[in-house]
C-alpha positions in Angstrom: 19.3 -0.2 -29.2 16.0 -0.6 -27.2 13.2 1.7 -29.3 11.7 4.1 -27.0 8.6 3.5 -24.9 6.1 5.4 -25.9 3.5 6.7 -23.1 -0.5 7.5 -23.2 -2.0 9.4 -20.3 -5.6 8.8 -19.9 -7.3 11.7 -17.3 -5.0 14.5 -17.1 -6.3 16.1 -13.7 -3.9 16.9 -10.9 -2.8 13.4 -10.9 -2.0 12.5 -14.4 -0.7 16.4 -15.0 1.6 15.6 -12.5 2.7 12.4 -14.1 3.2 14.2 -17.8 5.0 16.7 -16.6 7.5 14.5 -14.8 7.9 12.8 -17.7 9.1 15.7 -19.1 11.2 17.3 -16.5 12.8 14.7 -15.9 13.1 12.8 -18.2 17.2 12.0 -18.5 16.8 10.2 -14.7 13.7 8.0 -15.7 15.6 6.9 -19.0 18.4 6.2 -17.0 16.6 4.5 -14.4 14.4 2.6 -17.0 17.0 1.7 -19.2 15.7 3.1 -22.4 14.0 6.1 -23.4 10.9 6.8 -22.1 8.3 9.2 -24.3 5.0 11.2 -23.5 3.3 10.2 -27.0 -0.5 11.0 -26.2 -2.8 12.3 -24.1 -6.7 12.5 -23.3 -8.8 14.4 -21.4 -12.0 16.1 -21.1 -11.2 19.5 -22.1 -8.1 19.8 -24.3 -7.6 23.8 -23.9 -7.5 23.7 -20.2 -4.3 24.9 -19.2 -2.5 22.7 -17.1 0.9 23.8 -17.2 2.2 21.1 -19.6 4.0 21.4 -22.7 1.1 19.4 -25.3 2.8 21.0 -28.5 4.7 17.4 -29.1 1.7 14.8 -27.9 -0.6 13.4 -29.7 -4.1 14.4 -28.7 -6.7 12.1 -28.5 -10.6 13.0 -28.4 -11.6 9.0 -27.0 -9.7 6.8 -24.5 -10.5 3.6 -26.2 -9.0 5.3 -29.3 -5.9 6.3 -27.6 -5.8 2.8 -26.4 -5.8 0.8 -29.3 -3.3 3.4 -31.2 -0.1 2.4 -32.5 1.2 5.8 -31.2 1.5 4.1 -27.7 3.0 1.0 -25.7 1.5 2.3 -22.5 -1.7 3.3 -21.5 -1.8 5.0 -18.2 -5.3 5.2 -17.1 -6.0 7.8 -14.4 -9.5 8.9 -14.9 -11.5 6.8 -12.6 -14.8 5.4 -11.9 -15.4 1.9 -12.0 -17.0 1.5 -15.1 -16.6 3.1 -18.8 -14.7 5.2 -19.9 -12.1 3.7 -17.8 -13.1 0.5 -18.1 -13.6 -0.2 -21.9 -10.2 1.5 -22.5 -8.3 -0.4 -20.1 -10.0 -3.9 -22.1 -9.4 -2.0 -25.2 -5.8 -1.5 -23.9 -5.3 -4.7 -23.1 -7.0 -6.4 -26.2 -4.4 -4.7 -28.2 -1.2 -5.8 -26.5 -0.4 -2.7 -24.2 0.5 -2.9 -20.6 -1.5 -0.9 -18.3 -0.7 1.7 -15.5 -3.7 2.5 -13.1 -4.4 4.4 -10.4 -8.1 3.1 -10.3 -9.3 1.3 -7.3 -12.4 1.4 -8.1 -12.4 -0.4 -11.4 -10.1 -3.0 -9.9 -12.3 -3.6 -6.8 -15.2 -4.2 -9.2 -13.6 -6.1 -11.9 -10.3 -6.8 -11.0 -10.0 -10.2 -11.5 -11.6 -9.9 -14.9 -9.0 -7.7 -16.1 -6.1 -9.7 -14.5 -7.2 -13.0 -16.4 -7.1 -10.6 -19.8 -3.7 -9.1 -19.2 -2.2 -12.3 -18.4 -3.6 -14.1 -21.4 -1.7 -11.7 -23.4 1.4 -11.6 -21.2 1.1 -8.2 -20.0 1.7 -6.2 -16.7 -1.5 -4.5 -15.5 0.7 -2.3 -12.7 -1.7 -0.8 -9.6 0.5 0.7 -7.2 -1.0 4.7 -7.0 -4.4 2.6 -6.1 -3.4 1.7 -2.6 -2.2 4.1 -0.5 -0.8 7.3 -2.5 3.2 7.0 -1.9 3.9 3.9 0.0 4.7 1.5 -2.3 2.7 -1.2 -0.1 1.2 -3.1 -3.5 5.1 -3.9 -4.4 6.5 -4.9 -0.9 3.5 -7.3 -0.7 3.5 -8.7 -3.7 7.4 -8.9 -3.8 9.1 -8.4 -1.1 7.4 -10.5 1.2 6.2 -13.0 -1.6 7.6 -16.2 0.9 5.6 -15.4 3.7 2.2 -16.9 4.6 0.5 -13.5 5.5 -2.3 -13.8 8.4 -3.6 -9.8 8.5 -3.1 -6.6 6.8 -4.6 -4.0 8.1 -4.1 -0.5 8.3 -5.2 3.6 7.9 -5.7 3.5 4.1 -7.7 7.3 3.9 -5.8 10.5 4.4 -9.1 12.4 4.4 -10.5 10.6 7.2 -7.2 10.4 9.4 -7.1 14.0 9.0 -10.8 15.0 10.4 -9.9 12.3 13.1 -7.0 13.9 14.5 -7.8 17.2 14.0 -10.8 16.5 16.1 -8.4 15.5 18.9 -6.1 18.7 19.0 -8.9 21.2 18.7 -12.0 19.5 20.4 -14.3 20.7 17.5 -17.0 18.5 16.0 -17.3 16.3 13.2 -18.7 18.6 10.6 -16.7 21.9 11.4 -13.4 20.1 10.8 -14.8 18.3 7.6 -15.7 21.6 6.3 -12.2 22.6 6.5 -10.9 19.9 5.3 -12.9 20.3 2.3 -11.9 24.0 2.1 -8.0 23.1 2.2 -9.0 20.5 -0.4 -8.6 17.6 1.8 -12.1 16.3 1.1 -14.1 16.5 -2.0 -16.8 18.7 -2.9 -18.9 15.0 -1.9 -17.2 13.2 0.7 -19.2 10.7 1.3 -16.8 7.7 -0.3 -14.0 8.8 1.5 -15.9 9.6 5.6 -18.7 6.6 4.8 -15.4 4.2 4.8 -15.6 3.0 0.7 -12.5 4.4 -0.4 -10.8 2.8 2.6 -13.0 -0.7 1.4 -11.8 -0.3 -2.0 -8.1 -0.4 -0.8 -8.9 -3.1 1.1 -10.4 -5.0 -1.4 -7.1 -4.9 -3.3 -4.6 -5.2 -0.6 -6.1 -8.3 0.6 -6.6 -9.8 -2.9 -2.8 -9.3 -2.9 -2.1 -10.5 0.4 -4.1 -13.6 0.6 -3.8 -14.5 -3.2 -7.7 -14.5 -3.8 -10.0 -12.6 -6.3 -10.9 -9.4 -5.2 -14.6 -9.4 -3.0 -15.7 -6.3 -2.6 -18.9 -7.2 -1.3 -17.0 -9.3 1.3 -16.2 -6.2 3.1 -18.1 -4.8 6.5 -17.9 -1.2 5.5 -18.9 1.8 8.4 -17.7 5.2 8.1 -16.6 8.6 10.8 -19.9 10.3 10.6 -21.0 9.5 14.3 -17.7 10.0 15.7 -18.1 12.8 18.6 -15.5 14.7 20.4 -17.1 12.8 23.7 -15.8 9.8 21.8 -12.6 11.1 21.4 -11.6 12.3 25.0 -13.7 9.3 26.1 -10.9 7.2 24.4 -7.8 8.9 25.2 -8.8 8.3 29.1 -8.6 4.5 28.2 -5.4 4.7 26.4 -6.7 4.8 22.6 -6.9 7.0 19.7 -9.7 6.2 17.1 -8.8 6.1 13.5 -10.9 4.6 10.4 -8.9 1.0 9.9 -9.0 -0.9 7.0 -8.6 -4.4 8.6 -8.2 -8.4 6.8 -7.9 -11.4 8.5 -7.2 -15.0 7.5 -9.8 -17.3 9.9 -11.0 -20.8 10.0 -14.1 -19.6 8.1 -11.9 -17.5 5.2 -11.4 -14.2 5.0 -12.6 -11.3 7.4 -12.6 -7.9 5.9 -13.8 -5.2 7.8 -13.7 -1.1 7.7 -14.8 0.7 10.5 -13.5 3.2 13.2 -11.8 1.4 16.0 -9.6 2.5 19.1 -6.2 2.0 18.6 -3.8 1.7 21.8 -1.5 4.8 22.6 2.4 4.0 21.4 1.1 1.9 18.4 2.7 2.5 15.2 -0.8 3.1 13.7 -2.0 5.4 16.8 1.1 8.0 15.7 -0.1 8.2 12.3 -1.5 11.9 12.1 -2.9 14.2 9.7 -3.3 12.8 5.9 -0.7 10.3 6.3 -1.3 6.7 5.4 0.0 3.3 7.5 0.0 -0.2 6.5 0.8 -2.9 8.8 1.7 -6.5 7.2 2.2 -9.6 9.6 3.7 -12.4 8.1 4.7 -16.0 9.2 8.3 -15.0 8.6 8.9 -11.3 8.9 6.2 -10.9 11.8 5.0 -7.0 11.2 6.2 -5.0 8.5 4.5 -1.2 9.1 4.9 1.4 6.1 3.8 4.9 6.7 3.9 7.9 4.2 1.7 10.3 2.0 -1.2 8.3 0.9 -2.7 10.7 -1.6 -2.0 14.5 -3.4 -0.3 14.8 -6.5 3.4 14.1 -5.8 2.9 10.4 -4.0 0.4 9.4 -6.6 2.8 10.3 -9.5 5.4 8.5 -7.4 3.8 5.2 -7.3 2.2 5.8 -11.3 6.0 6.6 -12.4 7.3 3.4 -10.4 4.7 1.6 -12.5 6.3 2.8 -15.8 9.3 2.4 -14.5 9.1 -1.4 -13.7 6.9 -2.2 -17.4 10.3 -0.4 -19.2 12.4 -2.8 -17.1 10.9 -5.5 -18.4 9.6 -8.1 -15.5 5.9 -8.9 -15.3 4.2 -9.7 -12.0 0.7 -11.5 -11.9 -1.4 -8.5 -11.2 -2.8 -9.8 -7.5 0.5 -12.0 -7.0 -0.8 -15.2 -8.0 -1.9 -16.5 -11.6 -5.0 -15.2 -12.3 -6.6 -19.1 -13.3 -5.9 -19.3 -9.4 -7.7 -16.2 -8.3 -11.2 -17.8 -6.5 -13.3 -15.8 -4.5 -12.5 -16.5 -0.6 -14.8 -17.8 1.7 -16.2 -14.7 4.0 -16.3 -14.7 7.4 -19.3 -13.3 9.0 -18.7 -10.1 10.6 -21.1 -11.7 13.3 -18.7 -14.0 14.2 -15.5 -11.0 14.8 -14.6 -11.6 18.7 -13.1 -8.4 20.1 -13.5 -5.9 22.7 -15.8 -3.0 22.4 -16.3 0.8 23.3 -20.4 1.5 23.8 -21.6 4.8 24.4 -24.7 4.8 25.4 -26.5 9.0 26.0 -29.2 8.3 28.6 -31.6 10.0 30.9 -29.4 10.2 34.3 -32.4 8.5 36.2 -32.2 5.5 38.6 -32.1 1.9 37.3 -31.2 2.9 34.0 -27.2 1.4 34.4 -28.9 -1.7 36.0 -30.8 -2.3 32.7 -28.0 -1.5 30.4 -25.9 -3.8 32.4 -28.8 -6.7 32.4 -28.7 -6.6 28.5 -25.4 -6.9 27.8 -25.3 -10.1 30.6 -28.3 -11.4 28.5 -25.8 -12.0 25.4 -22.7 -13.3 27.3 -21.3 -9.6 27.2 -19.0 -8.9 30.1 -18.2 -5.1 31.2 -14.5 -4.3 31.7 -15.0 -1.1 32.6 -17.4 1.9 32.8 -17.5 6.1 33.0 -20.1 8.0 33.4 -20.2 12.0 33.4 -22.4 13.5 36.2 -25.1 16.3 35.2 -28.3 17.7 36.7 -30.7 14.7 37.3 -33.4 14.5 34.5 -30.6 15.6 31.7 -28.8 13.4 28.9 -25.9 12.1 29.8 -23.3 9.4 28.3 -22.3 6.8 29.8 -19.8 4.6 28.6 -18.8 0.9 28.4 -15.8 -1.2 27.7 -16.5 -4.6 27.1 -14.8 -7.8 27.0 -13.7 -10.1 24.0 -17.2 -10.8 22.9 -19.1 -12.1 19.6 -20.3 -9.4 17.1 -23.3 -11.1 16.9 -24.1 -11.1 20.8 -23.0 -6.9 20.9 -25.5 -6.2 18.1 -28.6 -8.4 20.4 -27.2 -6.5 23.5 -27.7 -3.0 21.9 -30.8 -3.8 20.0 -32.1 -5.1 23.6 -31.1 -1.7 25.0 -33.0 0.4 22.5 -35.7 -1.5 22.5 -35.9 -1.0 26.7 -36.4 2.9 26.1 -33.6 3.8 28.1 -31.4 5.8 25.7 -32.0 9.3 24.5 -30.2 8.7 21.1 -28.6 6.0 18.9 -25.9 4.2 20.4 -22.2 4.3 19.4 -20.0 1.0 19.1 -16.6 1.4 18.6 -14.2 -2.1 17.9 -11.0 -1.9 20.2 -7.7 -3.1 18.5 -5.3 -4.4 20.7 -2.6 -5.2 18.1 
């Protein structure tokens, strides 16, 4: 008979009481499922008398993470306490050291040292199972690393931040600004207390980061990524977009190219009827395109207690089963850091908003700068108001250069005809 497996929670917030109570609710369908007993042997946390409404009278408390690691009282350490470096780090290399397969939820620590960690679980044979890192309840890591393992993929892409597609789209259906609807967000608990990871786009770049590495078979490069968050997102912005036929959402977006890899985050416009433009509220959307399979799209719950446990429980699931994955999908002597494409040389259409003193000539030197740089206009609006008042005016461009936009706008600034900073929004046309 197959001994039982023997589980350690590291971090028991909502997350990770979520998972140990799982474990123990149900645990006659995830010993079926796993085909052998599975056992909640210890715990660690911060504060061991919170209450957290979970039966700790039969696990093994420990006061240190590492400790818990390294513990013959455990096969599997489940890490979900975050943060890229220590604790979580030294007890997931403590883990590993002593032969235990790990379970995390930690993008963070994987972004940073990912492909550290791979080479020392592999060296000892072991899964080191990420699934609750990237994108809550879709089990995207799993479908790319498996079930599209025979397919060249050229770009993933996708809405990887529930917080931020929740501001966005509320913004649409009420016409309120920016920090109004992230202050509800943060009172329904949406947002953190300190949002800034999740609205300044590094969340989303942390997914990325891990999605691609998976993808593309290539070390994780976090520094590799063009990050830019919602905070200048305006309702102007918003109705300016629907009247061209987009919605904007924060996109995590990687691209193979001649140069490498491109890895970008920003907010972009998205065309009505696209899978991604339908994605509302806190829900998540990945979009895979293969040589093979053409586009894959997953949607679902990408964070809250319930999908992360999913995924972390999946994770469990598949180490009691018995197969071991490389952790990125490739063997970790092959992960090399990918070449990164300049996000100066991106070609794409653009959205420029430009607020302006409604005064004659202005449009003509707008229009001059952007010919300067190659930049063609598609099309332009431009709201009428009292003359002598701000007003924004609004360009679509062409397929341009990056590199050409940014010389175009710095051109404009520096001609003294804009009232405030510009906005530059990338148009998608998947």
């Amino acid at each position: 008979m197959t001994a039982p497996l023997k589980i350690g929670i590291a971090g028991l917030g909502t997350v990770g009481a979520n998972v140990a109570r799982l474990l123990i609710e149900q645990s006659a369908a995830l010993n079926v499922r796993a085909g052998r007993k599975l056992t909640f042997a210890g715990a660690t946390a911060r504060d061991k008398r919170k209450d957290r409404g979970v039966d700790l009278s039969g696990v093994e408390w420990f006061a240190d993470p590492v400790a818990m690691a390294k513990s013959p009282a455990i096969d599997v350490f489940v890490e979900l306490m975050g943060g890229e470096g220590d604790p979580a780090k030294a007890a997931v290399e403590a883990a590993l050291a002593a032969g235990k397969p790990v379970v995390t939820a930690n993008k963070a620590l994987l972004a940073h040292h990912g492909a550290k960690l791979a080479a020392a679980a592999e060296a000892k044979g072991l899964a080191l199972n990420f699934e609750a890192a990237v994108a809550g309840g879709i089990p995207i890591i799993k479908s790319v690393r498996e079930g599209l393992a025979a397919n060249r993929l050229e770009r993933v892409y996708g809405i990887l931040n529930g917080t931020c597609n929740y501001i966005l789209t509320t913004m649409e259906s009420s016409g309120r600004a920016f920090g109004d609807v992230l202050a509800e967000a943060q009172k329904l608990g949406y947002a953190e207390a300190d949002p800034t990871f999740d609205i300044g786009g590094m969340d989303t770049a942390h997914k990325l980061c891990l999605l691609a590495a998976v993808a593309f078979g290539n070390a994780p490069a976090l520094d590799g990524i063009h990050v830019e968050g919602i905070e200048r997102i305006t309702p102007h912005d918003i109705v300016f977009a629907r009247e061209f036929g987009y919605r904007i959402k924060l996109l995590g977006v990687a691209t193979r190219s001649d140069g490498g890899i491109e890895q970008r985050v920003h907010p972009a416009m998205v065309p009505l009827g696209t899978p991604l433009a339908d994605v509302d509220g806190v829900y998540n959307a990945v979009v895979a395109e293969g040589d093979l399979v053409g586009k894959s799209v997953y949607e679902g719950r990408g964070a809250g207690a319930g999908p992360t446990a999913s995924a972390v429980l999946a994770d469990i699931l598949d180490i009691a089963r018995g197969p071991r994955l490389p952790t990125f999908g490739a063997p970790a002597a092959s992960l090399k850091r990918p070449a990164i494409t300049p996000m100066g040389d991106h070609q794409g259409a653009c959205y420029l908003r430009f607020t302006v003193i409604d005064r004659p000539g202005v449009i003509a030197v707008i229009s001059r700068c952007l010919a300067d740089q190659a930049v063609s206009i598609e099309s332009m609006l431009q709201r009428s108001r009292a003359p002598g008042e701000a007003v924004p005016v609004v360009f679509i461009t062409h397929e341009a250069r990056e590199a050409a936009l940014t010389r175009a706008i710095k051109a404009i600034v520096t001609a003294g005809v804009v009232a405030e900073e510009p906005c530059m929004i990338r148009m998608e046309r998947f």
